[in-house]
N, CA, C and O atoms as a printed pandas DataFrame, in Angstrom:
     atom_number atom_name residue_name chain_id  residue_number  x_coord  y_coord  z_coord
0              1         N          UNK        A               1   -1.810   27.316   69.335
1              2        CA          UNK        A               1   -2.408   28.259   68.415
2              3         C          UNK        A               1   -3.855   28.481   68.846
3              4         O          UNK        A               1   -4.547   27.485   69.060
4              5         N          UNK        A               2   -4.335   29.617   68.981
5              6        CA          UNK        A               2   -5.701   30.368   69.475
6              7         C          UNK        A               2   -6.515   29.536   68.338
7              8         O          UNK        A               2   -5.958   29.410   67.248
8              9         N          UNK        A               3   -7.715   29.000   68.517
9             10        CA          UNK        A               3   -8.900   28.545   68.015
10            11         C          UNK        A               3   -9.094   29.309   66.148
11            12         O          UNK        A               3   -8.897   29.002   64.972
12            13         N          UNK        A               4   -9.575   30.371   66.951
13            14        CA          UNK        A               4   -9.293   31.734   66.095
14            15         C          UNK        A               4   -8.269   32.405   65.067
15            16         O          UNK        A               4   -8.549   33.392   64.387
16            17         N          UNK        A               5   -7.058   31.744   65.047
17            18        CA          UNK        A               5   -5.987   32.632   64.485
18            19         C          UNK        A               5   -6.111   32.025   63.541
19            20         O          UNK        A               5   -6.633   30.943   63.269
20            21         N          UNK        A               6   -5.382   33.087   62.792
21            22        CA          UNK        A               6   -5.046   33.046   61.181
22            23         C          UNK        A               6   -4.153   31.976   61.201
23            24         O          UNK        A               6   -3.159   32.031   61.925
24            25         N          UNK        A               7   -4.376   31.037   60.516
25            26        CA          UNK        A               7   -3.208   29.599   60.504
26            27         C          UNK        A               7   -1.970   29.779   59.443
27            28         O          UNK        A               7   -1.008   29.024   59.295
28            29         N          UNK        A               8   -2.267   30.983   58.755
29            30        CA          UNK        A               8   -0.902   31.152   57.828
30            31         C          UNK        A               8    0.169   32.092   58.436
31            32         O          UNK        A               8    1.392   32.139   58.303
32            33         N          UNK        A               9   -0.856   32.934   59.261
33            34        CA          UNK        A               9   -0.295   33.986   59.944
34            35         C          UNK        A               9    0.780   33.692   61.039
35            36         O          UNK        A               9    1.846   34.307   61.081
36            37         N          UNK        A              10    0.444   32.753   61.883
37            38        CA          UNK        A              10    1.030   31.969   63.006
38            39         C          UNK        A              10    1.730   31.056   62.615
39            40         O          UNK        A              10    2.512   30.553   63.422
40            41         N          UNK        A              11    1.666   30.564   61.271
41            42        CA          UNK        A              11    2.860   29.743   61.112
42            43         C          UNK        A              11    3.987   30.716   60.376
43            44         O          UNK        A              11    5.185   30.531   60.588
44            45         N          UNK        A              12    3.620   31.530   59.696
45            46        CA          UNK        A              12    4.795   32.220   59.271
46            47         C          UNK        A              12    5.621   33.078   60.459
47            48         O          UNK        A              12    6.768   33.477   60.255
48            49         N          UNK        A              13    4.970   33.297   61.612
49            50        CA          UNK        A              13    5.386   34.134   62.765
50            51         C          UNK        A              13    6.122   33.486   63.699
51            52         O          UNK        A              13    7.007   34.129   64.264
52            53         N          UNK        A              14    5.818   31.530   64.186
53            54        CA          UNK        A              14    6.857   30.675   64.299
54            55         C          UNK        A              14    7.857   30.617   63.227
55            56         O          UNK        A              14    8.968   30.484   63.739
56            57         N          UNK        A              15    7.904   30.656   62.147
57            58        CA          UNK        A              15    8.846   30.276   61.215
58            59         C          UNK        A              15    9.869   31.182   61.681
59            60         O          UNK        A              15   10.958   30.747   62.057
60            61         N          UNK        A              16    9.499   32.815   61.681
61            62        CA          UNK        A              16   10.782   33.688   61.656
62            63         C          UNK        A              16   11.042   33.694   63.039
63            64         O          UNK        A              16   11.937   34.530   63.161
64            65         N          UNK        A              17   10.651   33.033   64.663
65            66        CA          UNK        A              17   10.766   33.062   65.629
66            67         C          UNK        A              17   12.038   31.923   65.740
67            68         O          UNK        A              17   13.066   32.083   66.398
68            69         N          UNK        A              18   11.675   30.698   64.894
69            70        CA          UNK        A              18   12.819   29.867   65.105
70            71         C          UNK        A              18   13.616   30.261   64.260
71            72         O          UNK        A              18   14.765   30.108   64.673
72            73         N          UNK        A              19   13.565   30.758   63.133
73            74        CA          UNK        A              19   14.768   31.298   62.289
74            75         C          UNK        A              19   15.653   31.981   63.552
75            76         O          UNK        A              19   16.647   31.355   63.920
76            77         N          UNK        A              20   15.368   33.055   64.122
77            78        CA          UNK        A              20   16.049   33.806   64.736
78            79         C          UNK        A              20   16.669   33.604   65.751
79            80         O          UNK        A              20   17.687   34.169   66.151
80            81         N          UNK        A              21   15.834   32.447   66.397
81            82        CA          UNK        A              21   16.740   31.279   67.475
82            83         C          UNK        A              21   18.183   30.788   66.893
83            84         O          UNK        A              21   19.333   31.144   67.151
84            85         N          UNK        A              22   17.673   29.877   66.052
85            86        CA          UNK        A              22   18.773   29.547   65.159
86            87         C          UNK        A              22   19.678   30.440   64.960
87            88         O          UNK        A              22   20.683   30.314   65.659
88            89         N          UNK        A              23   19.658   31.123   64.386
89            90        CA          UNK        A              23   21.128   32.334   63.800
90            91         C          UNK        A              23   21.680   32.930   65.361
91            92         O          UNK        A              23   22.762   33.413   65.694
92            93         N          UNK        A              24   20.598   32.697   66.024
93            94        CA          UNK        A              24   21.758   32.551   67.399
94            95         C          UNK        A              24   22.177   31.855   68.331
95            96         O          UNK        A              24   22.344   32.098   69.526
96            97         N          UNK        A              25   22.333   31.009   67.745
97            98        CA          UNK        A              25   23.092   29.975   67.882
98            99         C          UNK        A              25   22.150   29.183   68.887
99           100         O          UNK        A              25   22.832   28.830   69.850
100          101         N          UNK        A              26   21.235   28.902   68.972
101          102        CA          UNK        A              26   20.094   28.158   69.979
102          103         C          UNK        A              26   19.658   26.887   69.744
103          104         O          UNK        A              26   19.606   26.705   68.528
104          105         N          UNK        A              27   19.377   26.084   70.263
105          106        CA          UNK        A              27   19.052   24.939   70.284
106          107         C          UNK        A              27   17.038   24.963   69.462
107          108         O          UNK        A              27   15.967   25.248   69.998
108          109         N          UNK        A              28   17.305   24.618   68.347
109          110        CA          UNK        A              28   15.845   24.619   68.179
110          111         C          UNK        A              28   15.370   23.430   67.878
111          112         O          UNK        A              28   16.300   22.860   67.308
112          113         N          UNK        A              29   14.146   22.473   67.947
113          114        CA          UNK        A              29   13.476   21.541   68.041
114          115         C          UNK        A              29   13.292   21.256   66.215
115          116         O          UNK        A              29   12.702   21.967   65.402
116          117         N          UNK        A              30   13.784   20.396   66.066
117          118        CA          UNK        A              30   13.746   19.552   64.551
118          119         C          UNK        A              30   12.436   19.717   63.893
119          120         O          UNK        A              30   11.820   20.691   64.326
120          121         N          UNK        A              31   11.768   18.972   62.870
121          122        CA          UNK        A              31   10.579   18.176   62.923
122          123         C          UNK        A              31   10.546   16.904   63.725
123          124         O          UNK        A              31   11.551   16.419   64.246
124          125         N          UNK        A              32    9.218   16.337   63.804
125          126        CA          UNK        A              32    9.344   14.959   64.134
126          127         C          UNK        A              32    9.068   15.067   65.340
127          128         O          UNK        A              32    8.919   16.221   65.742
128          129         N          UNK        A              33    8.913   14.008   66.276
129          130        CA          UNK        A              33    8.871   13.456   67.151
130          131         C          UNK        A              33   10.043   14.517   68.743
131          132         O          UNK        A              33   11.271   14.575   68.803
132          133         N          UNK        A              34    9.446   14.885   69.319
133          134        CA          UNK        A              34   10.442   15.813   70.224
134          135         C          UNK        A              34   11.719   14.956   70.606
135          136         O          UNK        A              34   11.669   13.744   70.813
136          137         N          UNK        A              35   12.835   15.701   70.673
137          138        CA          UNK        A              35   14.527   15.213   70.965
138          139         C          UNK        A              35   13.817   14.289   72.082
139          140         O          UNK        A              35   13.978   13.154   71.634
140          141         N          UNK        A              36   13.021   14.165   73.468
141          142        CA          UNK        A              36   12.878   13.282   74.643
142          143         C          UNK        A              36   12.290   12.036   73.814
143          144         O          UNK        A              36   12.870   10.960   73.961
144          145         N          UNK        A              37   12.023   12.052   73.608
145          146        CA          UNK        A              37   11.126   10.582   72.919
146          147         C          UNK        A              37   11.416    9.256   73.424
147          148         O          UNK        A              37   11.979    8.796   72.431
148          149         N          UNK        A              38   11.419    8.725   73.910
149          150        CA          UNK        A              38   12.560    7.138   74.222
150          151         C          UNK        A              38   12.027    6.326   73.921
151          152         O          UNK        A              38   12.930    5.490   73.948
152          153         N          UNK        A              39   11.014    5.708   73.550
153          154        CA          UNK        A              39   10.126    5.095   72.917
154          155         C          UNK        A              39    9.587    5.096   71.928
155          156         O          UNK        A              39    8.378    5.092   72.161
156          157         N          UNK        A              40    9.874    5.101   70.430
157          158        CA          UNK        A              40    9.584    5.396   69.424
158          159         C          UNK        A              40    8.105    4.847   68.734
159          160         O          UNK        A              40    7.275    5.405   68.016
160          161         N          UNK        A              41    8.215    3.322   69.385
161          162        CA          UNK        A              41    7.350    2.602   68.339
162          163         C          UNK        A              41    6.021    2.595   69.038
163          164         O          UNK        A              41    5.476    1.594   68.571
164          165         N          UNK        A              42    5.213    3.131   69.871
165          166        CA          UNK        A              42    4.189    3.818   69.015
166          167         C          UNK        A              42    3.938    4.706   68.645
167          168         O          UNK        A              42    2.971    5.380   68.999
168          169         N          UNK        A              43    4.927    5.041   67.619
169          170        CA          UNK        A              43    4.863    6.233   66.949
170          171         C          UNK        A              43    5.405    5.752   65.526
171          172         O          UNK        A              43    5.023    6.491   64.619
172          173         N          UNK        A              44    6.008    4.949   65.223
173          174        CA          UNK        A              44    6.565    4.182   64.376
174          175         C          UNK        A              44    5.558    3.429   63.542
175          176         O          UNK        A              44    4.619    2.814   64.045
176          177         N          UNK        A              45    5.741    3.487   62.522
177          178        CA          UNK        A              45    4.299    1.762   61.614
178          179         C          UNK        A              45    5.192    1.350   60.784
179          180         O          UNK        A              45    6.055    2.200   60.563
180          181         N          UNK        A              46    5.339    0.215   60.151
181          182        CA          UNK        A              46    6.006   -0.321   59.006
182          183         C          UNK        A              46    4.964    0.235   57.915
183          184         O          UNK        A              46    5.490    0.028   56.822
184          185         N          UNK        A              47    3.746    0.836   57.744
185          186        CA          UNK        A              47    3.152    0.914   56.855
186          187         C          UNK        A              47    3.104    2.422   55.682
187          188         O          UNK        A              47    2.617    3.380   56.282
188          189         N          UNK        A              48    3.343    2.630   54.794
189          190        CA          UNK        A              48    3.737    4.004   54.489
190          191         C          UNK        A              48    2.354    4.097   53.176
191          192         O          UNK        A              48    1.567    3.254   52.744
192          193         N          UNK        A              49    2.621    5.795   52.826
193          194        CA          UNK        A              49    1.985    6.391   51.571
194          195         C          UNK        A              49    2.674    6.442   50.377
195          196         O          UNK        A              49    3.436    7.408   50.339
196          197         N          UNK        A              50    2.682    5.831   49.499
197          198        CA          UNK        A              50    3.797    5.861   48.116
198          199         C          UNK        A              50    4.183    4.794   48.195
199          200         O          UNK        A              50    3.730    3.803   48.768
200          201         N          UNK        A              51    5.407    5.026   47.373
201          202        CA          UNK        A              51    6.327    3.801   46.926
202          203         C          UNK        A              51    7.215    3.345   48.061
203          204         O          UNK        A              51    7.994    2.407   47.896
């Protein structure tokens, strides 16, 4: 994302970019941590926010 850009703007403009992946039938990237990952834990904490 450009320094500069509108941050609501560019996320709503990814949003309907992967929508449209999706409905055709495309492989799109989850949340989280990218599908390659093989190593989780440092990325992992036992420690959380809440209950």
């Amino acid at each position: 994302m450009p320094a500069k850009a509108d941050t609501l703007e560019f996320l709503l403009k990814l949003n309907a970019e992967v929508a449209e992946a999706e409905a055709k039938g495309k492989a799109v990237q989850k949340p989280g941590l990218p599908e390659g990952t093989k190593d989780r834990s440092a990325f992992v904490t036992a420690d959380a926010i809440g209950t």
